[in-house]
C-alpha positions as CSV (number, residue, x, y, z in Angstrom):
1,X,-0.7,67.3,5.7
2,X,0.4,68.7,2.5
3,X,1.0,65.2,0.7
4,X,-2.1,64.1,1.9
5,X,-3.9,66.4,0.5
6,X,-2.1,66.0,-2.4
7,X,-3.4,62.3,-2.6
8,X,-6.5,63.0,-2.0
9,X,-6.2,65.5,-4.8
10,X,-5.1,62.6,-7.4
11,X,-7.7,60.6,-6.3
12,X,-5.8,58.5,-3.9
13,X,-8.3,55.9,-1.6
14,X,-7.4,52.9,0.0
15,X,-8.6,51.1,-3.3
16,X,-6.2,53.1,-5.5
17,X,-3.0,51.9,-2.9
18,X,-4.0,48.9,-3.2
19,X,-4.2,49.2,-6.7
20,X,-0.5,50.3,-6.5
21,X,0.8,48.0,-4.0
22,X,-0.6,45.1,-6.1
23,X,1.4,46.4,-9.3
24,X,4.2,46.7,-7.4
25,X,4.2,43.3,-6.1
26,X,2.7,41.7,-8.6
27,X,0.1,40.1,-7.2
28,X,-3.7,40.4,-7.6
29,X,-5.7,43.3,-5.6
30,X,-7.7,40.1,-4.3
31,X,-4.7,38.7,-3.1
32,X,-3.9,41.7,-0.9
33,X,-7.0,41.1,0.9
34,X,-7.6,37.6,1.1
35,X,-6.6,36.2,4.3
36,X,-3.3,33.9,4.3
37,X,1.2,34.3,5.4
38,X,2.0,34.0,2.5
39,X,5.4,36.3,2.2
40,X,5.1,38.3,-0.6
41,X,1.2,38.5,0.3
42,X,1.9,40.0,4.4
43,X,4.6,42.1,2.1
44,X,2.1,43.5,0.1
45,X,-0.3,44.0,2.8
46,X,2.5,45.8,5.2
47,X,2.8,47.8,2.6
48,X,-0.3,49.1,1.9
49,X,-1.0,49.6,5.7
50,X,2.0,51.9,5.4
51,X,1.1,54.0,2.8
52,X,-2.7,54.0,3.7
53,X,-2.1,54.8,7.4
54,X,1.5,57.0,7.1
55,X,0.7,59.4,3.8
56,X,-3.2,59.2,3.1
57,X,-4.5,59.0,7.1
58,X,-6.6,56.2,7.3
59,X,-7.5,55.7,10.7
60,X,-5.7,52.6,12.1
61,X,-9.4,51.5,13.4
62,X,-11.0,51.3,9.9
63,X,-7.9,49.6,8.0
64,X,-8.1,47.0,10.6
65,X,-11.3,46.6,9.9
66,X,-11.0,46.3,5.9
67,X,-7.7,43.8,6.8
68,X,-9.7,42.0,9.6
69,X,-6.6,42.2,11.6
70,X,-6.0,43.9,15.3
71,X,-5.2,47.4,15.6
72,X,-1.9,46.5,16.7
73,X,-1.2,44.0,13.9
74,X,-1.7,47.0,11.3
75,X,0.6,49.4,13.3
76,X,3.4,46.9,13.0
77,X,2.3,45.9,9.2
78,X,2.9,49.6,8.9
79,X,6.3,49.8,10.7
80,X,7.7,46.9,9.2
81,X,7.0,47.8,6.0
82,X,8.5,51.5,6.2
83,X,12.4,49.4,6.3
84,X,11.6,47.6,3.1
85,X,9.6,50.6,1.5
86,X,12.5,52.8,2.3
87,X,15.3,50.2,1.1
88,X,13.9,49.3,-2.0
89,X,12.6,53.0,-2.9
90,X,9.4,52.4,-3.3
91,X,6.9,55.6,-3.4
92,X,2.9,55.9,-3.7
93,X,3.4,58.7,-6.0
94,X,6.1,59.5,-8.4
95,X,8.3,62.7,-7.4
């Protein structure tokens, strides 16, 4: 609870991860949520359901919505994407 108040504190929304994710991936914040399997794209999208759902909260019911995907399909963005997030260090804030 404490890191996401934090976030919210900074200013952290689901515009502002996506914001991040698409610097991090280098890709365009349109890309992210334009439709498509492209790798690094579902990447970049796994990784923002991770961040949104796991540190700021978003309910798995409205991120689904913004993705147009199933609930399911954003719980296992989500969970895929902690391995890689985790193995390559990435963080939504700076320590």
């Amino acid at each position: 609870m404490e890191k996401r108040y934090a976030l919210v504190a900074k200013g952290y929304d689901l515009d502002k991860i996506a914001s991040k994710v698409s610097d991090l991936m280098q890709l365009s914040s349109f890309e992210i949520w334009a439709p498509g399997k492209e790798r690094k794209r579902v990447e970049a999208r796994s990784l923002l359901c991770y961040w949104a759902v796991g540190d700021l909260g978003i309910n798995v019911a409205e991120l689904s919505r913004h993705l147009n995907f199933s609930l399911s399909g954003v719980s296992l963005s989500a969970k895929r994407r902690e391995k890689i997030a985790h193995s390559y260090g990435y963080e939504l804030i700076d320590a």
